[in-house]
C-alpha positions, 0 to 999 in steps of 0.5 A, spaced: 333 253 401 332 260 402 336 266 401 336 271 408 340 278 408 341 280 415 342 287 417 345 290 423 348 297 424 354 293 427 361 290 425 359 283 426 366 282 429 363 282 436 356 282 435 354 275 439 347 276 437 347 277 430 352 271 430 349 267 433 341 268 429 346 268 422 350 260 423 343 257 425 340 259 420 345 258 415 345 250 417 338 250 413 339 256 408 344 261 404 345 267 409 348 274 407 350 278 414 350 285 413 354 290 418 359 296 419 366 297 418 369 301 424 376 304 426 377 299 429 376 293 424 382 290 422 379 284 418 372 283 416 370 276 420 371 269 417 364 266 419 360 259 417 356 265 412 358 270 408 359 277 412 359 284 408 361 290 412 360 297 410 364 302 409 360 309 411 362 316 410 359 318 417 361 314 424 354 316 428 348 320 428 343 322 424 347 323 419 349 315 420 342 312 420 341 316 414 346 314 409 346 305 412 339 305 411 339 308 405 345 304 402 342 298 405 336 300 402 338 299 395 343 294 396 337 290 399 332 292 392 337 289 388 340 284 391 337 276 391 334 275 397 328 270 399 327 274 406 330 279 410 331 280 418 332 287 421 336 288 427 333 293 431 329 300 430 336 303 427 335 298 421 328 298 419 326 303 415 330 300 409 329 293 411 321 295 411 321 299 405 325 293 401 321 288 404 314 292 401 316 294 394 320 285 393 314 283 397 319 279 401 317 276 409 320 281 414 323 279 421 324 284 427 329 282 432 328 287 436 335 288 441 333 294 445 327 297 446 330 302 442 326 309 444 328 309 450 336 308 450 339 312 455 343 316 449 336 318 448 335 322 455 334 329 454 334 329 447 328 330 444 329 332 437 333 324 436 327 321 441 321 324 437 324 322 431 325 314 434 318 314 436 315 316 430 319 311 427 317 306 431 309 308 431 310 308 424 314 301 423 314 296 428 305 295 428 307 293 421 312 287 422 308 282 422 313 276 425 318 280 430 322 277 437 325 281 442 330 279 447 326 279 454 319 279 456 319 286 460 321 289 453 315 284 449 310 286 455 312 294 452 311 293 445 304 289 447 302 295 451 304 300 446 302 297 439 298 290 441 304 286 438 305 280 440 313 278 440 316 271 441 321 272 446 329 269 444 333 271 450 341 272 449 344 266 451 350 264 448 352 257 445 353 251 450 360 251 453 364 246 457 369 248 462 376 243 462 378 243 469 377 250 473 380 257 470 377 261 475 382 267 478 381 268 485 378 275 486 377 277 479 371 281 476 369 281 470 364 286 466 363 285 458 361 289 454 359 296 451 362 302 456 357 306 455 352 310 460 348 306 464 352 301 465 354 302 472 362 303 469 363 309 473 361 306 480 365 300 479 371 302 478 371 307 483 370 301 488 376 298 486 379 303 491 375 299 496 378 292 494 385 291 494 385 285 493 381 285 487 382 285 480 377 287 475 377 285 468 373 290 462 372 287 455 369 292 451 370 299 448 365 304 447 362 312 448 366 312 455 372 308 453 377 314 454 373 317 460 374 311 464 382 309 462 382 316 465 378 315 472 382 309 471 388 313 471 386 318 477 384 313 482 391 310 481 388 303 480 392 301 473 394 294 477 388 292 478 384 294 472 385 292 466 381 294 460 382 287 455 379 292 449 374 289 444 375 282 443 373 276 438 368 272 440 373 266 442 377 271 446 372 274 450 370 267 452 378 265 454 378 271 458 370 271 462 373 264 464 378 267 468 374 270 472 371 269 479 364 274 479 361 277 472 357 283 473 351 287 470 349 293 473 346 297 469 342 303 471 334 305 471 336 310 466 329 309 462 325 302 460 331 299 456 335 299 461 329 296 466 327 291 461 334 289 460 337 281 460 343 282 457 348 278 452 354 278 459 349 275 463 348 269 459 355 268 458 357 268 464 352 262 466 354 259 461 362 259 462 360 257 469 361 264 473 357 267 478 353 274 477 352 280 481 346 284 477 342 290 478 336 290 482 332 291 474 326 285 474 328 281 468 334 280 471 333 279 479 328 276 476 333 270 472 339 270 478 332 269 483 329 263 479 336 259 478 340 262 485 346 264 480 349 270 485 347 277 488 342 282 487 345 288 489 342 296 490 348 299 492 348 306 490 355 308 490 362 305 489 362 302 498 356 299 498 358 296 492 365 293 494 360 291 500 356 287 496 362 284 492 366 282 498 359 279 501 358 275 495 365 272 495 367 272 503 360 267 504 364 260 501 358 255 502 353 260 498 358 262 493 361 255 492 352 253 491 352 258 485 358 255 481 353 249 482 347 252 480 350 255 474 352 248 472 345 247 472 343 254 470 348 254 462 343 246 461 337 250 460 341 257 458 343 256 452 342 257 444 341 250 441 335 251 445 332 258 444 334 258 437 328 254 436 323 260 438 328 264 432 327 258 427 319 257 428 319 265 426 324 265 420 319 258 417 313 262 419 314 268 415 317 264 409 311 260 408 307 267 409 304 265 416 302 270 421 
């Protein structure tokens, strides 16, 4: 039984991924997940690992990046530990540096194609930074995953490494009977900039019989409490905050329509496959997606909802309001999702994690 360290610049209370990469690889060895206490932490989560949360001095920027890796750094050097798996560029420099100066096996999971944020845009001094990093760091980890094939193909063609590619889908769920509301819309998330948030919000106004629901909390949370405001919709939208993992699967089960409409802000965003549109499958609830490859390309394969190119709030009420009003089609989307979340699920894209993990213990390429 190996001792794993996994590092995240997260809190871990909602990190979906890193949850679930932590409680599979804690069926076979001993796991130590390592994240961030944030303001709005109230206790550190009880998992099936043990967690360990830092409390750091500054909550972002170069100033943060700098004082998580250096203390994880030397938390790493001294700590007992057989391997350790970075998540994301913002971890790996200390997750690198430690696995060198040990001699322990390196796992990059790679989340994002992290260079190419959207927070990034117009930010060149931050950028440069990103970049260099990642030339410098990435070619050398020798087992890395990432969390599409859009984002693989990107780092194929700008380094030559080959990544295992492990989406972001959830653990298998069953549904006890139909929890569905009747036109009721959900986004789960971060609300950061990118995410379509803004413009659907404002599409509310169009749909007044609609309900929207938003799990999340991030940069643009007291802006869009505020359009919120502005445009009089405090009974139609609902912000649900950040919520535990159970919680957030309770309230997506409420809902009729989960959407992911992210922006063509950069290759991140193009390449995305996020965590919500796997949920949403999974707890049997037909999506309306950007018109970005990987996902058009995944609701296309599995007829699960819409793909919308609506570029401002009406044409977005329009798409929505096509998805619910065809009955026939919409009913063979919560078919197909059934058939859909058998396929989408962790026990089986874990495999591809675990054969990376075991790779790198036994120092195989």
């Amino acid at each position: 039984m190996a001792r794993i360290a996994i590092v995240a610049t997260t809190d871990l209370v909602s990190d979906q991924r890193v949850h679930r990469t932590a409680f599979t690889l804690s069926m076979q060895h001993s796991v130590v997940a390592y994240g961030r206490w944030l303001p709005l932490t109230t206790q550190k989560p009880q998992r099936g690992y043990s967690v360990r949360l830092l409390r750091m001095i500054f909550g972002k920027g170069f100033l943060f990046y700098a004082e998580f890796n250096l203390r994880m750094f030397f938390l790493l050097l001294f700590s007992r530990v057989d391997l350790i798996y970075s998540n994301d560029l913002d971890t790996l420099l200390a997750c690198k540096l430690a696995s060198v100066i040990r001699q322990k096996p390196l796992v990059f999971d790679a989340h994002e194609l992290f260079s190419e944020l959207p927070e990034l845009i117009g930010r060149k001094v931050p950028t440069r930074i990103w970049r260099a990093l990642e030339r410098l760091l990435v070619p050398r980890c020798e087992h890395s995953i990432t969390v599409s094939e859009g984002i693989a193909g990107e780092y194929k063609v700008r380094y030559g490494v080959a990544m295992s590619v492990v989406r972001n889908v959830p653990f298998a769920a069953t549904r006890s009977g139909d929890t569905h509301e009747p036109l009721t819309i959900i986004y789960q998330g971060a609300l950061n900039v990118g995410r379509g948030l803004e413009r659907l919000i404002e599409s509310m106004v169009h749909l007044p019989s609609y309900t929207l629901l938003i799990a999340g909390e991030g940069d643009l949370s007291i802006a869009l409490r505020k359009l919120v405001g502005e445009l009089d919709l405090h009974g139609r939208v609902h912000f649900l905050g950040r919520l535990p993992l159970e919680m957030l699967a309770e309230q997506t089960a409420r809902a009729s329509l989960g959407v992911s409409l992210e922006e063509d802000l950069g290759l991140n965003y193009r390449f995305a496959l996020p965590n919500k549109l796997f949920d949403y499958i999974q707890l049997r609830v037909p999506v309306l997606v950007s018109n970005l490859p990987d996902m058009k390309s995944l609701v296309d394969t599995f007829d699960v909802g819409l793909v919308s190119e609506a570029k401002n709030a009406h044409e977005l009420a329009l798409d929505i309001e096509e998805a619910f009003n065809n009955t026939a089609r919409f009913n063979k989307w919560i078919i197909n999702t059934e058939k859909a979340a058998q396929q989408l699920c962790w026990e089986t894209e874990s495999l591809a994690m675990l054969s990376v993990v075991e790779r790198a213990l036994k120092g195989k390429d």
